[in-house]
TORTI-863480 format. One record per atom (N, C-alpha, C): x, y, z; residue in one letter; chain; residue number from 1; atom name. Coordinates in nm, 4 decimals. Example, Ala and Ser with C-alpha at 12.3 -4.5 7.8 and 13.67 -1.06 7.14 Angstrom:
BEGIN
PT  1.3190  -0.5690  0.7800  a  A  1  N
PT  1.2300  -0.4500  0.7800  a  A  1  CA
PT  1.3200  -0.3300  0.7800  a  A  1  C
PT  1.2850  -0.2250  0.7080  s  A  2  N
PT  1.3670  -0.1060  0.7140  s  A  2  CA
PT  1.2900  0.0030  0.7870  s  A  2  C
END
This chain:
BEGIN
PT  -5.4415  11.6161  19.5904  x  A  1  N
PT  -5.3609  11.7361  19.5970  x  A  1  CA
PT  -5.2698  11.7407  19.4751  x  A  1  C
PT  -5.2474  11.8366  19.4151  x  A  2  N
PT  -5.1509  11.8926  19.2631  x  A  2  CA
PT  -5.0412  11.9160  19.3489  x  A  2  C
PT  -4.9463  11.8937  19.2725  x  A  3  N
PT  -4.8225  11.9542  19.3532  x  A  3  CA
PT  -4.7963  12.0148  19.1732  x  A  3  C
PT  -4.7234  12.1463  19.2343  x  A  4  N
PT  -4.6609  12.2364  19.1477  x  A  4  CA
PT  -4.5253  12.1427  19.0569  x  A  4  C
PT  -4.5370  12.1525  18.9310  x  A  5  N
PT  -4.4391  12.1001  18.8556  x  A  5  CA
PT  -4.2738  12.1311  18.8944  x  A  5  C
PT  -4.2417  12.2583  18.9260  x  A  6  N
PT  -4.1221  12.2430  18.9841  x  A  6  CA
PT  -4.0849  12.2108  19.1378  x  A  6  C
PT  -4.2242  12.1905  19.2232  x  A  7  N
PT  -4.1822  12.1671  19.3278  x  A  7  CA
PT  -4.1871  11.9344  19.3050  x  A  7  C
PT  -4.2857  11.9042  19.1944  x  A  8  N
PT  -4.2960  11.7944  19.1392  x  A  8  CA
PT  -4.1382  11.7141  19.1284  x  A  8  C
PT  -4.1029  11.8043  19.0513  x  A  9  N
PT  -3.9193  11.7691  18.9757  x  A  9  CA
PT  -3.8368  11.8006  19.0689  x  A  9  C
PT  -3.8634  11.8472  19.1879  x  A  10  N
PT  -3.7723  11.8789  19.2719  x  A  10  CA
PT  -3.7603  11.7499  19.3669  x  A  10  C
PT  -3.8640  11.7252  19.4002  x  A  11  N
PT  -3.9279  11.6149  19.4892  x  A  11  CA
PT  -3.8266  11.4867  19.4070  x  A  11  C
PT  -3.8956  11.4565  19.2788  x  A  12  N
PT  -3.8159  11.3294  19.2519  x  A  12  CA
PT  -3.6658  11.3339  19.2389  x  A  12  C
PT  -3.6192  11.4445  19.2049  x  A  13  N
PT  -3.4971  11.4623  19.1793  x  A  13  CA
PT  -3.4096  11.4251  19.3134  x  A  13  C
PT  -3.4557  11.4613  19.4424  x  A  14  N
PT  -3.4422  11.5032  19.5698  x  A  14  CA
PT  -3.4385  11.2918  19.6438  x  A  14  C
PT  -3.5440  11.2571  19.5989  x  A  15  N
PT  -3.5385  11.1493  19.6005  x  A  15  CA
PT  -3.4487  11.0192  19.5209  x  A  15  C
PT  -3.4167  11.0702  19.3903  x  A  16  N
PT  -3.3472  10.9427  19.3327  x  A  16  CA
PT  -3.1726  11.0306  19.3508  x  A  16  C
PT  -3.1446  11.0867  19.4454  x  A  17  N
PT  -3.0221  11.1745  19.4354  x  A  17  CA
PT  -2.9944  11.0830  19.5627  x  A  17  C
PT  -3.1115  11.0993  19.6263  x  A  18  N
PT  -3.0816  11.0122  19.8101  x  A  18  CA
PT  -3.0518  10.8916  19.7878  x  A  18  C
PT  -3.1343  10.8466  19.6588  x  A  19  N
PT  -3.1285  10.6899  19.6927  x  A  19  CA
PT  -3.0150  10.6295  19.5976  x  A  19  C
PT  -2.9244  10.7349  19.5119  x  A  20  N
PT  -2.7957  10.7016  19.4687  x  A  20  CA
PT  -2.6785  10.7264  19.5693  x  A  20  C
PT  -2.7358  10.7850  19.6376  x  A  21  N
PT  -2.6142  10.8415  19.7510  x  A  21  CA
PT  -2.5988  10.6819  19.8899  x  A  21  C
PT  -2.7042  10.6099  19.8752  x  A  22  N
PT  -2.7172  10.5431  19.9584  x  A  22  CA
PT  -2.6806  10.4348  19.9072  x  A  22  C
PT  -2.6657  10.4158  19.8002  x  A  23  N
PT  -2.6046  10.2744  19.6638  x  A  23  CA
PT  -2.5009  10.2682  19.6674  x  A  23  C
PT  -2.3946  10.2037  19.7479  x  A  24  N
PT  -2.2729  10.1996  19.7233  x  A  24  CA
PT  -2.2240  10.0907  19.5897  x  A  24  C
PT  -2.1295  10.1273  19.5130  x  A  25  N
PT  -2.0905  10.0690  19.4092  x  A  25  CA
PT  -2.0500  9.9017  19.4333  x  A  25  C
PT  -2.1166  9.8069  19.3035  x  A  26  N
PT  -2.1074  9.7155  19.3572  x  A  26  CA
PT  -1.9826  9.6547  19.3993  x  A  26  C
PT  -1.9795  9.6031  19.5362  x  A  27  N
PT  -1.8477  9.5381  19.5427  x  A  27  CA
PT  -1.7819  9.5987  19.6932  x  A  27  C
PT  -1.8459  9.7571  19.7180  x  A  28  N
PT  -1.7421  9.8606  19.7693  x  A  28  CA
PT  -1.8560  9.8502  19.9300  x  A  28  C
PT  -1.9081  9.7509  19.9690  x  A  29  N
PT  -1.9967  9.7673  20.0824  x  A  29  CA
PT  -2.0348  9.6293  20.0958  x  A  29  C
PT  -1.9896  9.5244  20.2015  x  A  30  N
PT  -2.0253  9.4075  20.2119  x  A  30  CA
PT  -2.2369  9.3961  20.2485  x  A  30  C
PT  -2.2965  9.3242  20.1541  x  A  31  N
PT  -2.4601  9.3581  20.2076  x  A  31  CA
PT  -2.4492  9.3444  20.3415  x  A  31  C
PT  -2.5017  9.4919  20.4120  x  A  32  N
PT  -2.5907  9.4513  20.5519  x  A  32  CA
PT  -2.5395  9.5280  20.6205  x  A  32  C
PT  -2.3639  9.5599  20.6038  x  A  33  N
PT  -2.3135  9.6130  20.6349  x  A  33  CA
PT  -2.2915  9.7600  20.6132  x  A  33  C
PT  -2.3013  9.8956  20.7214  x  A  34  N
PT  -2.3100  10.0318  20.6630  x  A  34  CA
PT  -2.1993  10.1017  20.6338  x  A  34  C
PT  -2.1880  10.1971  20.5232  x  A  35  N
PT  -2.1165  10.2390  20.4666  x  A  35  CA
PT  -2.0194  10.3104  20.5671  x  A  35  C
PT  -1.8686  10.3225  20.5644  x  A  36  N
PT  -1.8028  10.3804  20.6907  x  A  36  CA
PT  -1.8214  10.5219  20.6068  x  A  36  C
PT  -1.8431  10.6095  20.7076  x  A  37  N
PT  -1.8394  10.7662  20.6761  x  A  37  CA
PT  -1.6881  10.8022  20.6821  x  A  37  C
PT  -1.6829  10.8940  20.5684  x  A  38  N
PT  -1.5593  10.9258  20.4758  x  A  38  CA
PT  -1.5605  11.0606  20.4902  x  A  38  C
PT  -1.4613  11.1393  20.5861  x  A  39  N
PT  -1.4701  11.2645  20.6273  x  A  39  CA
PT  -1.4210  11.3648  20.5280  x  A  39  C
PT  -1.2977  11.2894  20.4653  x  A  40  N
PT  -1.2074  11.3430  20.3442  x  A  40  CA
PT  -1.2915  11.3911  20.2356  x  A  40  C
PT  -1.4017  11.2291  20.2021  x  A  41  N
PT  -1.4500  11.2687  20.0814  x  A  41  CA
PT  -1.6198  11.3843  20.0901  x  A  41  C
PT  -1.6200  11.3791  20.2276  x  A  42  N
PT  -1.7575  11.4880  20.2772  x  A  42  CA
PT  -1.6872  11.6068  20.3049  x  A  42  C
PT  -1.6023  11.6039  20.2690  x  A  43  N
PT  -1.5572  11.8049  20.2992  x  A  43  CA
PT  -1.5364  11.7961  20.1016  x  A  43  C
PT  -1.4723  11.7008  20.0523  x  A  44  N
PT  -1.4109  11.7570  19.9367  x  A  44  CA
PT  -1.5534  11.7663  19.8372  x  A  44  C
PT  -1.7128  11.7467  19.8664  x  A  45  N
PT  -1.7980  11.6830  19.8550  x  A  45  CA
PT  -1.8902  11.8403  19.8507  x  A  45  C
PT  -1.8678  11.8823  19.9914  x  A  46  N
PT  -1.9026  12.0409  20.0810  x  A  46  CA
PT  -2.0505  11.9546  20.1496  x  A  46  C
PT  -2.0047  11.8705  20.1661  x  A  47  N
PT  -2.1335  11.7812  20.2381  x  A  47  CA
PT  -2.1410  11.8095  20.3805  x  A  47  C
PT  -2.2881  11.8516  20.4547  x  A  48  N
PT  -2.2888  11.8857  20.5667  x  A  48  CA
PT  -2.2448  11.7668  20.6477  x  A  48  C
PT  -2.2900  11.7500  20.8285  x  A  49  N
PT  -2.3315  11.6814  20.8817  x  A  49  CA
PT  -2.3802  11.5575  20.8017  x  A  49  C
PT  -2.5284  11.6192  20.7533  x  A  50  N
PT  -2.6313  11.4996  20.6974  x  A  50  CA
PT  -2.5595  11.4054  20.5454  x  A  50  C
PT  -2.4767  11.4684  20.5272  x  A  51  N
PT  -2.4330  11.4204  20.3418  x  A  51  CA
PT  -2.4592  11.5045  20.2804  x  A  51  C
PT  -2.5557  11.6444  20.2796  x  A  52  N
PT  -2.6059  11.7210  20.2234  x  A  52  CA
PT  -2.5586  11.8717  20.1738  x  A  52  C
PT  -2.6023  11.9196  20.1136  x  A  53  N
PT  -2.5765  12.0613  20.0650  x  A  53  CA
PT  -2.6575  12.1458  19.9512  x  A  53  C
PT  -2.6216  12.2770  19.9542  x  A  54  N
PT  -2.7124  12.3312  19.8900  x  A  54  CA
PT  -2.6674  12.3380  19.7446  x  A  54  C
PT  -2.8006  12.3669  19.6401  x  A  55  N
PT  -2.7470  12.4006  19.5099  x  A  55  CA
PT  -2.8472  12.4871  19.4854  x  A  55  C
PT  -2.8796  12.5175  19.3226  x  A  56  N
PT  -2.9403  12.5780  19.2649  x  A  56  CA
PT  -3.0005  12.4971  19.1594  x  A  56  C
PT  -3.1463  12.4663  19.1666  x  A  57  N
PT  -3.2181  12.3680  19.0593  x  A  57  CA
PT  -3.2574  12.5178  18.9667  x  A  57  C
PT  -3.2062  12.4702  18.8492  x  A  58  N
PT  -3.2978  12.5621  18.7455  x  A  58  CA
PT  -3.3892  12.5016  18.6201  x  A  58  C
PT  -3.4793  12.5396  18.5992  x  A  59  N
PT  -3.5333  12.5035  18.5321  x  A  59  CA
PT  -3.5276  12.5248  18.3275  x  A  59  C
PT  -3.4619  12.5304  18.2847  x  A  60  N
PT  -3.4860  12.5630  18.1329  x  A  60  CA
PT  -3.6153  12.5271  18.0431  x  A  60  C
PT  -3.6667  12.6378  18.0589  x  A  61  N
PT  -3.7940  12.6705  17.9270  x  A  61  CA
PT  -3.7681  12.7446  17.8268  x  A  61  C
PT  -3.8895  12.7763  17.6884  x  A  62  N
PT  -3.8572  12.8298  17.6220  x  A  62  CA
PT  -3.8477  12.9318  17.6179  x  A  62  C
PT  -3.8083  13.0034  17.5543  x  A  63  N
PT  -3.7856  13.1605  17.5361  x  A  63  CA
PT  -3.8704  13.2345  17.4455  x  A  63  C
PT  -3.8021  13.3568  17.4225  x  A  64  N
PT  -3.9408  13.4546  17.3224  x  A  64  CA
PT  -3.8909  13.4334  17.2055  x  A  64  C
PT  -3.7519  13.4208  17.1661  x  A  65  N
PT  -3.6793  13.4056  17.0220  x  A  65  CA
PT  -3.6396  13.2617  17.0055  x  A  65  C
PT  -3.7189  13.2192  16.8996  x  A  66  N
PT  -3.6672  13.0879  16.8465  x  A  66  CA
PT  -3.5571  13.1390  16.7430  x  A  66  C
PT  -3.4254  13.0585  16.7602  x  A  67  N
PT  -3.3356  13.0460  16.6723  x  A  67  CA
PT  -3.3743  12.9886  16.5569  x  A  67  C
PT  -3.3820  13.0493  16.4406  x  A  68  N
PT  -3.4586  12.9324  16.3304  x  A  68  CA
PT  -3.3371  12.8553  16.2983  x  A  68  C
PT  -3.4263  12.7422  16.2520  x  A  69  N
PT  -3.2654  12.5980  16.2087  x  A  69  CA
PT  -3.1486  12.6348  16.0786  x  A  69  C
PT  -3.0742  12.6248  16.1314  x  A  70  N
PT  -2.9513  12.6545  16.0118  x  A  70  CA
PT  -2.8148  12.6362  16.0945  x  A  70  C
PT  -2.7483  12.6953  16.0493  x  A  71  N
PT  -2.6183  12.7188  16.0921  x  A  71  CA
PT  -2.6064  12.7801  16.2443  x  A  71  C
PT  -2.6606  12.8736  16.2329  x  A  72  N
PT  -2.6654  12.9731  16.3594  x  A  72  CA
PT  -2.7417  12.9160  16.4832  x  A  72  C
PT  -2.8534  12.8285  16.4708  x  A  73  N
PT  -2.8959  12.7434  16.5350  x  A  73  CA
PT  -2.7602  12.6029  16.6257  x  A  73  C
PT  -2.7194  12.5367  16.4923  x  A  74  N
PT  -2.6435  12.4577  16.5439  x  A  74  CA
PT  -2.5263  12.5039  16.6131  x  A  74  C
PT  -2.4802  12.6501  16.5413  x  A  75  N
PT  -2.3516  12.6617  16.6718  x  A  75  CA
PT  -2.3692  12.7074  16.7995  x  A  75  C
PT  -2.5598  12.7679  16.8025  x  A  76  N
PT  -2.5531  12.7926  16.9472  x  A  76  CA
PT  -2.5820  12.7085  17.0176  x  A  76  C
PT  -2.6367  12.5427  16.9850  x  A  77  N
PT  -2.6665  12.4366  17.0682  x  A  77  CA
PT  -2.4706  12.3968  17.1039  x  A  77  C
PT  -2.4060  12.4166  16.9816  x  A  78  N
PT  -2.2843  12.3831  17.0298  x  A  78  CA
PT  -2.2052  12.4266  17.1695  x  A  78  C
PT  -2.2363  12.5583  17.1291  x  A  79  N
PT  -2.2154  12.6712  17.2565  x  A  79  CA
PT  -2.2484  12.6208  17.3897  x  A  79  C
PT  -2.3877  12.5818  17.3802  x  A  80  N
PT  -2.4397  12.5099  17.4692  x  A  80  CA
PT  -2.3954  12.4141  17.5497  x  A  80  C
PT  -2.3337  12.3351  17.4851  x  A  81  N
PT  -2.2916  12.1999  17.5244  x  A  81  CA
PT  -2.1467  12.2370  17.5578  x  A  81  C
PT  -2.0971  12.3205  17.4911  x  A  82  N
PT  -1.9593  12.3998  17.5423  x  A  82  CA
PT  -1.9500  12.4163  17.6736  x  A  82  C
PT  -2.0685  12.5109  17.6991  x  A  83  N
PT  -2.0729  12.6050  17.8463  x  A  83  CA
PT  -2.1407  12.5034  17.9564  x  A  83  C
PT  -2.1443  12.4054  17.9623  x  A  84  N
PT  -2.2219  12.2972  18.0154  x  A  84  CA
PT  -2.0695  12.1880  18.0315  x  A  84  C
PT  -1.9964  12.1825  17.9463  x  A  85  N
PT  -1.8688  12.0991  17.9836  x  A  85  CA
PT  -1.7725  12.1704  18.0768  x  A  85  C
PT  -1.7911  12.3479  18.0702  x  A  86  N
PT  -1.7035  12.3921  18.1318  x  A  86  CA
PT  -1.7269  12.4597  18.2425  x  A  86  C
PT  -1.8495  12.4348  18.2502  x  A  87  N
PT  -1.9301  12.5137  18.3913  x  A  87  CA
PT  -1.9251  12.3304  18.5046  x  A  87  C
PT  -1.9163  12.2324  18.4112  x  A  88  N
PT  -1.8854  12.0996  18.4935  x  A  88  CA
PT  -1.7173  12.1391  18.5435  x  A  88  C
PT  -1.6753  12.0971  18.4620  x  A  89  N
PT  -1.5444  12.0988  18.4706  x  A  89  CA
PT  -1.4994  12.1667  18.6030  x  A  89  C
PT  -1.5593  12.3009  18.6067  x  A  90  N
PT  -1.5306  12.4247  18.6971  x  A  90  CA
PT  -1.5597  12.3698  18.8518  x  A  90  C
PT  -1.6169  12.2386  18.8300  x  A  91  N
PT  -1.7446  12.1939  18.9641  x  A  91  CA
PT  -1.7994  12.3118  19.0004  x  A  91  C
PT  -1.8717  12.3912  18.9295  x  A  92  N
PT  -2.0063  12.4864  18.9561  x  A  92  CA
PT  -2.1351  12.4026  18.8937  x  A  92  C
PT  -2.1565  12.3336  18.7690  x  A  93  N
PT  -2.2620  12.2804  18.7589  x  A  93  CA
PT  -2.2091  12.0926  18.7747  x  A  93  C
PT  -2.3492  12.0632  18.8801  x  A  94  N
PT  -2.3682  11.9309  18.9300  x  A  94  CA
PT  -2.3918  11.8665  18.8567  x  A  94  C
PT  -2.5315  11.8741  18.7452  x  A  95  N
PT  -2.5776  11.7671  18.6427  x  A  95  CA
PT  -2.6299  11.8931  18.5884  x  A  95  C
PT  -2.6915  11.8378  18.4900  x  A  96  N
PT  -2.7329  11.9026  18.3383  x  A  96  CA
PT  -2.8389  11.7816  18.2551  x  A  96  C
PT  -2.9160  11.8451  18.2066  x  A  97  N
PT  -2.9562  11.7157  18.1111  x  A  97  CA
PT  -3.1052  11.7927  18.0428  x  A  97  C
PT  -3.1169  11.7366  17.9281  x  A  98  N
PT  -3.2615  11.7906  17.8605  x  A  98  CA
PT  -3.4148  11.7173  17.9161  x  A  98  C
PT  -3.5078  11.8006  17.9013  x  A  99  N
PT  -3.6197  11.7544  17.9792  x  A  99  CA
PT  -3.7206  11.7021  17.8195  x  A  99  C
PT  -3.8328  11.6530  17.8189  x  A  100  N
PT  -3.9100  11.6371  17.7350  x  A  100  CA
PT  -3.9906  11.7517  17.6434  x  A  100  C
PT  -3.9872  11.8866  17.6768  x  A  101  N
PT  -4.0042  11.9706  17.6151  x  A  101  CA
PT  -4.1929  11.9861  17.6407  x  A  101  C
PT  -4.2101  11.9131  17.7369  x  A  102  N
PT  -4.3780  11.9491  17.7521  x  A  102  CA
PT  -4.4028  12.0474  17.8234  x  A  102  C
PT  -4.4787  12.1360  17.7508  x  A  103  N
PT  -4.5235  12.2888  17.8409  x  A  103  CA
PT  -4.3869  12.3786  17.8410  x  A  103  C
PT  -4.3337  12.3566  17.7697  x  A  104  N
PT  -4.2126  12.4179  17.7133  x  A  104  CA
PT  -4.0511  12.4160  17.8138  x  A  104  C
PT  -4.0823  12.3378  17.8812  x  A  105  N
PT  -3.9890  12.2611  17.9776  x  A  105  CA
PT  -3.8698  12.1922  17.9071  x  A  105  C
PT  -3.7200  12.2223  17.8882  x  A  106  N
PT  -3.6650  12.1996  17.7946  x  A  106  CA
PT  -3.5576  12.1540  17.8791  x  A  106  C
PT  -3.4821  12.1677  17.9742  x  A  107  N
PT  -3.4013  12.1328  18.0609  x  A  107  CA
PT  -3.3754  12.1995  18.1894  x  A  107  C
PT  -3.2818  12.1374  18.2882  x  A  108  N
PT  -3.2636  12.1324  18.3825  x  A  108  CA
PT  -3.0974  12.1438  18.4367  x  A  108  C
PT  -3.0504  12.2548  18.5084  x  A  109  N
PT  -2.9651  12.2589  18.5659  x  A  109  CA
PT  -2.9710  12.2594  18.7369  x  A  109  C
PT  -2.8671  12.1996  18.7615  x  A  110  N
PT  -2.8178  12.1959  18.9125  x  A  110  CA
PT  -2.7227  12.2235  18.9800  x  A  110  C
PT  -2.7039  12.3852  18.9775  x  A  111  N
PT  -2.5629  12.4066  19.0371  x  A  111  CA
PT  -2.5287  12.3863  19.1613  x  A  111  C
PT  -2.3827  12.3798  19.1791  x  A  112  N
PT  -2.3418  12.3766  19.3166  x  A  112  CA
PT  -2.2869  12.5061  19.3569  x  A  112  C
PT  -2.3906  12.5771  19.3856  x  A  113  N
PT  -2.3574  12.7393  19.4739  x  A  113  CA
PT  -2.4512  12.7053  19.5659  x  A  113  C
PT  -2.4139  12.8442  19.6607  x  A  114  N
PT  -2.5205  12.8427  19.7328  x  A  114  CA
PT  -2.6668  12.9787  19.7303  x  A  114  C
PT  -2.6436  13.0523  19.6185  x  A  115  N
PT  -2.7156  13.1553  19.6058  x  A  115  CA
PT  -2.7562  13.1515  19.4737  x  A  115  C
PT  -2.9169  13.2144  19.4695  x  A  116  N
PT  -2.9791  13.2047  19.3181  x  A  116  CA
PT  -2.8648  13.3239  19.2408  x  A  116  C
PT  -2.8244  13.4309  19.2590  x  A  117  N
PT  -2.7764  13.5148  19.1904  x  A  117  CA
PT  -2.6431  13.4696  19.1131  x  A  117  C
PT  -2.5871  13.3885  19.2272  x  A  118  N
PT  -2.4402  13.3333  19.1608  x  A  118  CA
PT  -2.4972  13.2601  19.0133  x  A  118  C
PT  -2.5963  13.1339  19.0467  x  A  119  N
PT  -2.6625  13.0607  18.9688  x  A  119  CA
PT  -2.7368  13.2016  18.8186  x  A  119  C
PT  -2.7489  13.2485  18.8486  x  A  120  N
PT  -2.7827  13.3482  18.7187  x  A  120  CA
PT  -2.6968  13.3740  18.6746  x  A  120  C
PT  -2.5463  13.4441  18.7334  x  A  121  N
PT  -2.4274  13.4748  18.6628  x  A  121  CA
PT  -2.4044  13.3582  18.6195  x  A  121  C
PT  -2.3951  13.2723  18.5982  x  A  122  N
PT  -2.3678  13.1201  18.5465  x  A  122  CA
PT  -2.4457  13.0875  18.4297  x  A  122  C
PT  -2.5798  13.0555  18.4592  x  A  123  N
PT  -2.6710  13.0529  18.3167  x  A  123  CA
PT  -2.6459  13.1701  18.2288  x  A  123  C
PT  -2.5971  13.2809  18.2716  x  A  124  N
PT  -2.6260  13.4226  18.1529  x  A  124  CA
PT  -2.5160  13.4006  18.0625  x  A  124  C
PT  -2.4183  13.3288  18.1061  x  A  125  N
PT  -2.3040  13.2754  18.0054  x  A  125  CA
PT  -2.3269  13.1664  17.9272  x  A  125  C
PT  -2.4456  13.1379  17.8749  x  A  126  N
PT  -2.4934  13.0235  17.7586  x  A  126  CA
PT  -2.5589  13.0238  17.6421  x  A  126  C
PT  -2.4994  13.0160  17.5631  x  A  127  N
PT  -2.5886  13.0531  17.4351  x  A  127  CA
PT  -2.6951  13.0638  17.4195  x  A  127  C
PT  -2.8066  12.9531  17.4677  x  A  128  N
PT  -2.9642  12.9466  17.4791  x  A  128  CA
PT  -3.0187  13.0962  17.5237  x  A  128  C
PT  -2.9297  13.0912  17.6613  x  A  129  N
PT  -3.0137  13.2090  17.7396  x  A  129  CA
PT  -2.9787  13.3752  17.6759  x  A  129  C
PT  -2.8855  13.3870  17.6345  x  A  130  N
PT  -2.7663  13.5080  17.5589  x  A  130  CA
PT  -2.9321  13.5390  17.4195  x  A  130  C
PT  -2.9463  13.4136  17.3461  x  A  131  N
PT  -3.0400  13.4256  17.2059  x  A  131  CA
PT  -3.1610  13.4733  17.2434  x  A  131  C
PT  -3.2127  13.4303  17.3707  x  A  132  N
PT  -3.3407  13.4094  17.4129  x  A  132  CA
PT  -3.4275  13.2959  17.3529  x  A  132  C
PT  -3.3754  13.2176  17.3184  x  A  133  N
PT  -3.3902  13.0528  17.2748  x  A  133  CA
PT  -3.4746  13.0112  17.4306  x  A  133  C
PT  -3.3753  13.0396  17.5802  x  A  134  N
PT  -3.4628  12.9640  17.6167  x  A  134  CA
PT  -3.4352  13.0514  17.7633  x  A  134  C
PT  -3.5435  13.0555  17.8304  x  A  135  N
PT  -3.5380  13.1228  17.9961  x  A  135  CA
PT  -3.5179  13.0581  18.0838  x  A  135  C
PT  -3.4663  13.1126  18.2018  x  A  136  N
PT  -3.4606  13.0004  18.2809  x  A  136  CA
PT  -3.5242  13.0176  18.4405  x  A  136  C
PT  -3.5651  12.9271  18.5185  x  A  137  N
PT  -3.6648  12.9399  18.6662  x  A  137  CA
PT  -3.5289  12.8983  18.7705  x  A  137  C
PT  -3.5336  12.9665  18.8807  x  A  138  N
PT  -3.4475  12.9728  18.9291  x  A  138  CA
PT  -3.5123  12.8866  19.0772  x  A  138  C
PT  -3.4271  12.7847  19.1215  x  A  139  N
PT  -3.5493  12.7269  19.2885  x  A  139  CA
PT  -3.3687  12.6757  19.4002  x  A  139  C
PT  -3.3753  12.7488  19.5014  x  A  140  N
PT  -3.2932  12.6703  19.6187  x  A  140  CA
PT  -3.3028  12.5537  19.5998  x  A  140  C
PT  -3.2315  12.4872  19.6240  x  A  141  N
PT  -3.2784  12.3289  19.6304  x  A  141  CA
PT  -3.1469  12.2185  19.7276  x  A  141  C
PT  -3.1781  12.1690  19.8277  x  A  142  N
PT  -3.1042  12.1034  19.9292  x  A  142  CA
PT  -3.0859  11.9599  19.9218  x  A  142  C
PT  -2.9810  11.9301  19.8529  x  A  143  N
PT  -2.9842  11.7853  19.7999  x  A  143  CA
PT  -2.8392  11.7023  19.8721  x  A  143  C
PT  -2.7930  11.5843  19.7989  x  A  144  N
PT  -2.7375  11.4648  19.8740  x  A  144  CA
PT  -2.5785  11.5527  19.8132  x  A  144  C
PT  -2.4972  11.5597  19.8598  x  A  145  N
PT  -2.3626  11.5899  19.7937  x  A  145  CA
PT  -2.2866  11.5154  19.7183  x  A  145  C
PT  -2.3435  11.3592  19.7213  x  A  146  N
PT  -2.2651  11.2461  19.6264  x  A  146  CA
PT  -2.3549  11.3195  19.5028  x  A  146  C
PT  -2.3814  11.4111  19.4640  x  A  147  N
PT  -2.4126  11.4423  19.3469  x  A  147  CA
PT  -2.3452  11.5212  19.1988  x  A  147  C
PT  -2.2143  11.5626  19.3385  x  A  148  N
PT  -2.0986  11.6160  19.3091  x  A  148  CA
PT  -2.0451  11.5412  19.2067  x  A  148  C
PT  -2.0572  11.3908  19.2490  x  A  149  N
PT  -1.9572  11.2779  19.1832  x  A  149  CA
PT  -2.0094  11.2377  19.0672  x  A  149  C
PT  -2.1548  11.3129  18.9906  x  A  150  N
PT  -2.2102  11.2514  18.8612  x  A  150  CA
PT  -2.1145  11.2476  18.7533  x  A  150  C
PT  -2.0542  11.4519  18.7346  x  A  151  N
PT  -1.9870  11.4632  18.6733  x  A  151  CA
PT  -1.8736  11.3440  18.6259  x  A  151  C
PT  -1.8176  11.3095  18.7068  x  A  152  N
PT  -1.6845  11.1736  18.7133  x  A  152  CA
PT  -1.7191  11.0817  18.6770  x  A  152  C
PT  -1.8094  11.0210  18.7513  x  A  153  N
PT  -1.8730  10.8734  18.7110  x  A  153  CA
PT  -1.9171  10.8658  18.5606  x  A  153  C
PT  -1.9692  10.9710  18.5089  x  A  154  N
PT  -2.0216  10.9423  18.3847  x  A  154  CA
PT  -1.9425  10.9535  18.2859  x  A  154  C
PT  -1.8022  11.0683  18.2745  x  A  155  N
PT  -1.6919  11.0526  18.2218  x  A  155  CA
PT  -1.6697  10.8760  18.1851  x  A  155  C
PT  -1.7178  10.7997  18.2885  x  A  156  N
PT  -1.6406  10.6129  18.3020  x  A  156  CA
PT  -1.7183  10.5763  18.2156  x  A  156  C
PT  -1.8603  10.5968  18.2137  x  A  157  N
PT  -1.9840  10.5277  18.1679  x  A  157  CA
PT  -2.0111  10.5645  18.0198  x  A  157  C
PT  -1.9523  10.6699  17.9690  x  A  158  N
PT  -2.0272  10.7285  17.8287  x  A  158  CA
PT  -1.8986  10.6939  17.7562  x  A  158  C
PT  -1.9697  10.6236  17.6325  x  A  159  N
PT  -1.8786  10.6045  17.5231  x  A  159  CA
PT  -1.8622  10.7060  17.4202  x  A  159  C
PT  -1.9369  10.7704  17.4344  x  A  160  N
PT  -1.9345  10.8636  17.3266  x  A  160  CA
PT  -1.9597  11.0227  17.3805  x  A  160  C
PT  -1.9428  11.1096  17.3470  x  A  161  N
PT  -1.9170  11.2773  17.4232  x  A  161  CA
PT  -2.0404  11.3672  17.3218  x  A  161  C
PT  -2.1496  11.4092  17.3757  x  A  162  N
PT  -2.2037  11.4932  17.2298  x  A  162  CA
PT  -2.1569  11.6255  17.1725  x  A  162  C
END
């Protein structure tokens, strides 16, 4: 059986989101022992019952207008990375990150709304999508809410900001 490429990336995504949510940091969970549920941090989280909640997986492909390389190119990747620090910041986007560019698959957003339309007003504010550099696929997607916490954690982890 084929499974459809975005239902593919959804699947793993869906999976290594669960199985970070279930990793408590080392030190913060004696082995064997289960994690005490944290009511404070599952509302501030918007985590259901399950740990869970909804977002918006989007997909970034290419577009009809390539930016040719120069100047105008680099300030709209800047832009990019602009509207991606401040759409985090906002806690509207969950993660972000570039894909391998096969079949014109270029990146991936994950907002935390609960409706594709909100999630469009959001992407239409980015340079890529504004140029037509790059389009974007829009999919529901019901994931772990410790996903909330990438943004933060990686602030700790990255030495350097691009």
């Amino acid at each position: 059986m084929r499974i459809a490429k975005p239902t593919a990336v959804i699947v793993c995504l869906s999976l290594a989101f669960c199985a970070f949510a279930q990793t408590p940091p080392a030190g913060a969970v004696a082995e064997g022992e289960p994690a005490a549920y944290d009511a404070e941090l599952a509302k501030s989280l918007g985590a259901d019952d399950y740990g869970m909640r909804s977002y918006v997986f989007v997909v970034l492909k290419t577009g009809p207008t390539r930016v040719p390389d120069g100047e105008a190119r680099d300030e709209m990747f800047k832009g990019h990375m602009a509207n991606i620090e401040r759409l985090a910041g906002e806690g509207k986007l969950a993660y972000a990150g570039p894909l391998d560019g096969v079949d014109g698959w270029r990146g991936i957003f994950v907002f935390a709304v609960d409706d594709i339309e909100e999630a469009k007003k959001l992407v239409a504010t980015d340079p890529v999508i504004v140029n037509g550099e790059m389009v974007a696929e829009y999919h529901k997607h019901y994931g772990s809410a410790a996903l909330m916490q990438v943004n933060g954690l990686h602030g700790k982890i990255a030495k350097e900001k691009f």
